[in-house]
C-alpha positions in Angstrom: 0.0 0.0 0.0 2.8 2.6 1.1 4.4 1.5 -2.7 0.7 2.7 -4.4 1.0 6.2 -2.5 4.6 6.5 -2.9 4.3 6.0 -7.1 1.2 7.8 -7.2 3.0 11.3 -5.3 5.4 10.9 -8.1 3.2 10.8 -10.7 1.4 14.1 -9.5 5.4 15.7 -9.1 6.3 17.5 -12.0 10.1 17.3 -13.6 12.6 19.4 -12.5 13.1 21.6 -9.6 10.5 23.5 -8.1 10.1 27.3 -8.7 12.2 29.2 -5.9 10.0 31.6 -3.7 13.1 34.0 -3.5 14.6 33.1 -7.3 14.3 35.4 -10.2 10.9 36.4 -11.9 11.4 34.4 -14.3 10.2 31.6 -12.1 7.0 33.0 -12.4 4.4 32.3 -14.7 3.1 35.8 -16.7 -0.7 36.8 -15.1 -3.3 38.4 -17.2 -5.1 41.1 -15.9 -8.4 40.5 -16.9 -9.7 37.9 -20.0 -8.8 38.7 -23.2 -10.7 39.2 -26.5 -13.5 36.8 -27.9 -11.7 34.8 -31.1 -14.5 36.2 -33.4 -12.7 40.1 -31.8 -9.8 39.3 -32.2 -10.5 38.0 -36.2 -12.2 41.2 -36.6 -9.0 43.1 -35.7 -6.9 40.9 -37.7 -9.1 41.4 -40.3 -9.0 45.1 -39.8 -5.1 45.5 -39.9 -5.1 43.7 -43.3 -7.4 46.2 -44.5 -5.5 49.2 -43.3 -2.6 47.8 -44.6 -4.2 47.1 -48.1 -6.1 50.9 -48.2 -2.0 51.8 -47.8 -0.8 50.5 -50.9 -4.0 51.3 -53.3 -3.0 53.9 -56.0 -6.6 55.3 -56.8 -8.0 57.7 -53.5 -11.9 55.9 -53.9 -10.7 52.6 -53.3 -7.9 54.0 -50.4 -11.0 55.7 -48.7 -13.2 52.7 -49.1 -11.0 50.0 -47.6 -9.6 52.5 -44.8 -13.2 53.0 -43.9 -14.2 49.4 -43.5 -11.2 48.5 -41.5 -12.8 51.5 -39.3 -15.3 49.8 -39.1 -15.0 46.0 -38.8 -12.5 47.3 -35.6 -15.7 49.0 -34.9 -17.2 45.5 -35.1 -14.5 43.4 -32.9 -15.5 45.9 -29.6 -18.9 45.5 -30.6 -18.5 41.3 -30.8 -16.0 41.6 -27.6 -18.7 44.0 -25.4 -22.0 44.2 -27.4 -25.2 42.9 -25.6 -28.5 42.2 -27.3 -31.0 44.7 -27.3 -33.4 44.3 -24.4 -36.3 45.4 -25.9 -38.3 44.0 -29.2 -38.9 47.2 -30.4 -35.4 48.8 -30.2 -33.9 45.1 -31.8 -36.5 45.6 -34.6 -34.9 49.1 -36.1 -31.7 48.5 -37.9 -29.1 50.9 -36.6 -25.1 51.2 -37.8 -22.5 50.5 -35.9 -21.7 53.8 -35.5 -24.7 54.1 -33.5 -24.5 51.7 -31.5 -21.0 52.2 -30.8 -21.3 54.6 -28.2 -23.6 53.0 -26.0 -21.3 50.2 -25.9 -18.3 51.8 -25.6 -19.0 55.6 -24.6 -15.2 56.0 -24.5 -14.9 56.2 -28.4 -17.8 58.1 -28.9 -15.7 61.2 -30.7 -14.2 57.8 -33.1 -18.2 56.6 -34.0 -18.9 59.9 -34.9 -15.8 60.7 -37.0 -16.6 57.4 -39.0 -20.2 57.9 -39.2 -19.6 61.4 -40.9 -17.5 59.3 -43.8 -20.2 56.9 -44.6 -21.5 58.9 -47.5 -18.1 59.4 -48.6 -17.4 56.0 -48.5 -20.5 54.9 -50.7 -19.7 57.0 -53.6 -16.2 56.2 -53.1 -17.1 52.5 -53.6 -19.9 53.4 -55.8 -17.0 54.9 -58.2 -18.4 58.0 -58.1 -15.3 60.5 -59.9 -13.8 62.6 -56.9 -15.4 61.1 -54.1 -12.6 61.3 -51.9 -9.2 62.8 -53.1 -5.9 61.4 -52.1 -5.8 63.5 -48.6 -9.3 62.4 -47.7 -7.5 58.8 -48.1 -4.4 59.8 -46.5 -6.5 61.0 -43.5 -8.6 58.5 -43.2 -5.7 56.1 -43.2 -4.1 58.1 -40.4 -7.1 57.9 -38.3 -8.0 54.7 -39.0 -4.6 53.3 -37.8 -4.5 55.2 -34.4 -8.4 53.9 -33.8 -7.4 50.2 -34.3 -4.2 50.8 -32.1 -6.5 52.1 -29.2 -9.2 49.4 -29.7 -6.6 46.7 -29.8 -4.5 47.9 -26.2 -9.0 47.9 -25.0 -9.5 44.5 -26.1 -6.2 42.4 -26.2 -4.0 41.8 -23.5 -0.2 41.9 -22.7 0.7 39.4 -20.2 1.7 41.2 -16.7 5.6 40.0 -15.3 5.7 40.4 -11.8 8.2 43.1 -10.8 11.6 41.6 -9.3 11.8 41.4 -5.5 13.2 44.7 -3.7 15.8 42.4 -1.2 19.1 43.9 0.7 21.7 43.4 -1.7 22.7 39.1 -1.1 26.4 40.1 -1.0 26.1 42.2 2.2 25.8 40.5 5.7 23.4 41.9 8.3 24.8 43.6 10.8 22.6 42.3 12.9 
């Protein structure tokens, strides 16, 4: 019986030493703060950043504006999927309402962002409707510009660096106490 208990603690051991209580940080596994993004946010970012990065290298200003505006908004999107609720009433979830919309409600914090994208929206539909002159190359530049510091902000929201504990503050090891 003492064999069984003996093979079974070893079984639960893992390898190797065990982490030191005084040893360095590295000991220590990283701790998140607080859960990190839902997968279907953080494809929405990743989807986002592609668009950015395609809007940079288009050559004609409709098609820059266009793509920068939707990666505005599917980053738009990923808080939306990472902190959106349903509606709680049947009449408010029967009216169809933008993103831009909702977007403060959800996230009052970018409420100046919503309404900076919501005032492109035309812009964008006769950008992607080919409409000549929709959006010149500054408009795209812009855009481009502010669409890359909004997805910067949303993604430091919604994803998460893990957090090292700091090193312990100890008397200097190579000093006796003079105690």
């Amino acid at each position: 019986m003492a064999s069984y208990h003996a093979a079974a603690a070893n079984r639960r051991r893992a390898p190797g030493p065990a982490p030191s209580p005084t040893g360095p940080a590295s000991d220590v596994h990283p701790v998140l703060r607080r859960a990190t993004a839902p997968p279907a946010a953080l494809d929405l970012l990743a989807q986002a950043r592609a668009g950015l990065d395609e809007a940079s290298g288009l050559p004609m200003p409709n098609e820059r504006y266009a793509t920068a505006h939707l990666a505005a908004l599917r980053t738009a999107a990923a808080v939306l999927a990472a902190r959106g609720r349903p509606e709680p009433t049947l009449k408010r979830r029967a009216k169809i309402r933008s993103a831009w919309e909702v977007l403060p409600e959800i996230a009052p914090e970018l409420a100046e962002w919503s309404a900076l994208f919501a005032s492109g929206a035309a812009r964008r539909a006769r950008a992607e409707a080919g409409m000549q002159g929709a959006a010149s190359m500054r408009d795209a530049d812009d855009l481009i510009r502010d669409v890359a510091m909004f997805l910067r902000l949303v993604e430091r929201m919604l994803v998460l660096q893990p957090v090292l504990p700091q090193p312990r503050q100890d008397d200097d090891p190579a000093v006796p106490d003079a105690g």
